[in-house]
DOMAR-908408 format. One record per residue (C-alpha): x, y, z; residue in one letter. Coordinates in steps of 0.1 Angstrom, whole numbers, plus 5000, padded with zeros to 4 digits. Layout:
BEGIN
XYZa
...
REM end
This chain:
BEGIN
500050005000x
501250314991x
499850695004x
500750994986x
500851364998x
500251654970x
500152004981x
502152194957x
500052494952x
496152534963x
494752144964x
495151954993x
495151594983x
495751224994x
495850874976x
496250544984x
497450294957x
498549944950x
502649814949x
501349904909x
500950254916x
497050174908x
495050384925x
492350294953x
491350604973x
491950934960x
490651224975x
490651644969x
489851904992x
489752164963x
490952594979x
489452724943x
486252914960x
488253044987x
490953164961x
488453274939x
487453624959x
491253704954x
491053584913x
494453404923x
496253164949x
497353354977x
500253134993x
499553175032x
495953125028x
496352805005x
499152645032x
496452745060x
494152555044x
496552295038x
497552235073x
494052225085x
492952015057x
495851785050x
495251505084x
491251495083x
491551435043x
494151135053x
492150995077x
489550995055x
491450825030x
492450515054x
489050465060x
487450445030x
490050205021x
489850025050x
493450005059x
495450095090x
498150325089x
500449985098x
498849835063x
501050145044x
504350015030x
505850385016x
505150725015x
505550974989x
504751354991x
505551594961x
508951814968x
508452084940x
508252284922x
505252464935x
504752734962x
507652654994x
504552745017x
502252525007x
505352224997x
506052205036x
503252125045x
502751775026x
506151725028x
506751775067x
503551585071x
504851305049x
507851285071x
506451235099x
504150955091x
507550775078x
509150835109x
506550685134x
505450435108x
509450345100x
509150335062x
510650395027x
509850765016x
509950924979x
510451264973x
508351294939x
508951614910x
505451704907x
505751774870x
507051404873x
503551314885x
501751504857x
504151344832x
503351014835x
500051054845x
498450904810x
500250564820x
498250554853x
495650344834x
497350184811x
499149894821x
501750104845x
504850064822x
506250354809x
507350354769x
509650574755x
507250894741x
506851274740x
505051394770x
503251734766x
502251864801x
500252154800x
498752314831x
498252654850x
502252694857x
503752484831x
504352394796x
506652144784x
507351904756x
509851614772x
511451324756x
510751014777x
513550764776x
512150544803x
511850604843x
513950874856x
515650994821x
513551274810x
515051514783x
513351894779x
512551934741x
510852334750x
509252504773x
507252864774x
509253134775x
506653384796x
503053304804x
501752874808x
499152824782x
496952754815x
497953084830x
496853224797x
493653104796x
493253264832x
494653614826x
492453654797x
489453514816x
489853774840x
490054014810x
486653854799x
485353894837x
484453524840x
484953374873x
488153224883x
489552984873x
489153144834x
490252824820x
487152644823x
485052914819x
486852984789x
486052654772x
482352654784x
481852964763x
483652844734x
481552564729x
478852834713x
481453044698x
483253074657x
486852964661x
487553164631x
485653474638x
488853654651x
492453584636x
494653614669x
498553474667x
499853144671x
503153254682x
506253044679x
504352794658x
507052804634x
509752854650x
511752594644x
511852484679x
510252314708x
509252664727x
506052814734x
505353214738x
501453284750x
501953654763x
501453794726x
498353644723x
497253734758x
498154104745x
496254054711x
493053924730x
493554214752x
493754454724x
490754304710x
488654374735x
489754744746x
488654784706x
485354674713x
482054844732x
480554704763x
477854534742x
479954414715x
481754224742x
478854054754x
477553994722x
480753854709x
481853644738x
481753294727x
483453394688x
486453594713x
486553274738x
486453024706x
489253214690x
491053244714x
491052914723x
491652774689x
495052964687x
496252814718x
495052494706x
496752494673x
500152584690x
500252274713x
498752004688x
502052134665x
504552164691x
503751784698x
503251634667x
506551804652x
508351654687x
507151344680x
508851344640x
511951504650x
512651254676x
511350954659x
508850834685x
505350724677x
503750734712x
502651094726x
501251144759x
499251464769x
498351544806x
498151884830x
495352084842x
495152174800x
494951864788x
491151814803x
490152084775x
487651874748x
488852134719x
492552014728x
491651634735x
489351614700x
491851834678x
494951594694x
493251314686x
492651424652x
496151534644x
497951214658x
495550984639x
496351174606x
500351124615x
500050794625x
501150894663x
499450674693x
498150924719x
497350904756x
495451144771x
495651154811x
492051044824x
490151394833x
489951314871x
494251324866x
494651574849x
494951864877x
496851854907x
495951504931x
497851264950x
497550954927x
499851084903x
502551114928x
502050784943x
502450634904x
505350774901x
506950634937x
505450244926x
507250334890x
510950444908x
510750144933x
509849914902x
512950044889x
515150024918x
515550354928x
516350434956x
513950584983x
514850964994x
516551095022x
514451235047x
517251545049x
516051615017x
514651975012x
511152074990x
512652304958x
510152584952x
512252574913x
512552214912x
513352154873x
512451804852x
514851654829x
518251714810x
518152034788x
520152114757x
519052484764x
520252494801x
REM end
């Protein structure tokens, strides 16, 4: 039995899994309406809320499963990147439990968990691939060798394409988190009704750039009346959607060519998106590319994630971490030819 800690940012949450890294319990204590009155995370609150959250939530955990805390045979809490307030937390918390309960513990890169997140359902062994993680803080493409061997193909070079979506919700003055909100609106809107940039898209590299088209969605709408705004709400979501869309179905598919692989993996806060999912789908079919998608209830920050990841490193005979080991607010993933 494995138990997993995750509070890198705002959500408090706890899993239990197999030796497989399959999940049994996994549980969420979600800070977004307290958050949402600041339209942002505010650190002390959301490590508060963690400490007061974080035990209850476990104990919750152990009894829907049924276990004892003597049944749990490792521990793994997430060590960064994320907010250092809100890391301690899990992480001290985690160390404690090892201590009294005198077993193995895994400090686990929480853009490690997102990674191989698609895999969590899908047999549990890890293929080589391109992994696209796309969330509220992060965008990557990464080269998968296997376990442990993680290569950075390109990352953003300002705003997250998640961080995006929120900014220019809170342009659109739809409730945070934009994202979401975002998509919802979409769904009635003309993709094509505004031409907004894909920037970077042919670049020539693996990067990503989303603060131009933050600025171009921005001009848009200073351009336009009170009522044109309204009125045009689902074409401005749609296109702006679509552009953000088109970058990160490229990005992937060109990674994918240029490194030879024919297995793709998409996961992150993002990657729950249907225009992304459908259009990804579409565009690996058409270049014969295999794609996994991370199951919706993975794709944001939880607790299962991390403890797939710890089953994955024992399987491989890593070793467990030193409890002197620190959280790492900056806590990077993988080799880089840029770095």
């Amino acid at each position: 039995m494995i138990l997993a800690i995750e509070t890198s940012c705002d959500e408090t949450a706890v899993a239990l899994s197999d030796a497989e890294g399959r999940p049994l319990v996994s549980k969420i204590a979600s800070q977004i309406a307290i958050h949402a009155r600041y339209g942002g995370v505010v650190p002390e609150v959301a490590s508060r809320n963690h400490s007061h959250d974080l035990r209850p939530l476990c104990e919750a955990a152990l009894a829907e499963a049924k276990v004892q805390p003597q049944d749990i045979a490792l521990i793994a809490a997430t060590s960064g990147p994320g907010l250092a307030s809100s890391l301690l937390v899990g992480n001290t918390f985690a160390k404690a439990m090892v201590v009294g309960l005198r077993v193995p513990f895994y400090a686990v890169n929480h853009l490690e968990g997102h990674l191989l997140s698609p895999f969590l359902n899908a047999g549990g062994t890890i293929e080589p691939h391109v992994g696209l993680v796309v969330s509220g803080g992060h965008t990557l493409l990464i080269e998968v060798r296997r376990v442990g061997e993680y290569h950075l193909l390109g990352s953003t070079k300002d705003d997250a394409a998640g961080e995006a979506f929120d900014k220019v919700g809170r342009l659109l003055a739809l409730p945070y988190p934009g994202g979401p909100h975002i998509a919802e609106q979409a769904e009635s809107g003309n993709s094509q009704a505004f031409s907004l940039p894909r920037s970077m898209i042919n670049s020539g590299d693996f990067d990503f750039s989303f603060s131009g088209l933050k600025t171009s969605a921005r001009y848009l709408l200073d351009a336009m009346s009170e009522e044109e705004r309204q009125s045009s709400l689902p074409d401005v979501c749609a296109s702006f959607q679509e552009a953000i869309v088109d970058v990160l179905v490229s990005k992937l598919i060109d990674a994918c060519r240029a490194t030879g692989h024919r297995l793709a993996a998409v996961s992150g806060g993002v990657s729950c998106n249907r225009r992304l999912r459908s259009q990804m789908a579409n565009a690996a079919k058409k270049a014969g590319i295999e794609l996994l998608l991370a199951d919706p209830d993975f794709t944001t920050d939880n607790a299962a994630m991390i403890a797939f990841v710890a089953a994955m490193r024992r399987k491989s005979e890593c070793p467990p971490s030193s409890l002197d080991s620190d959280i790492d607010p900056n806590l990077r993933l993988g080799s880089s030819s840029h770095s």
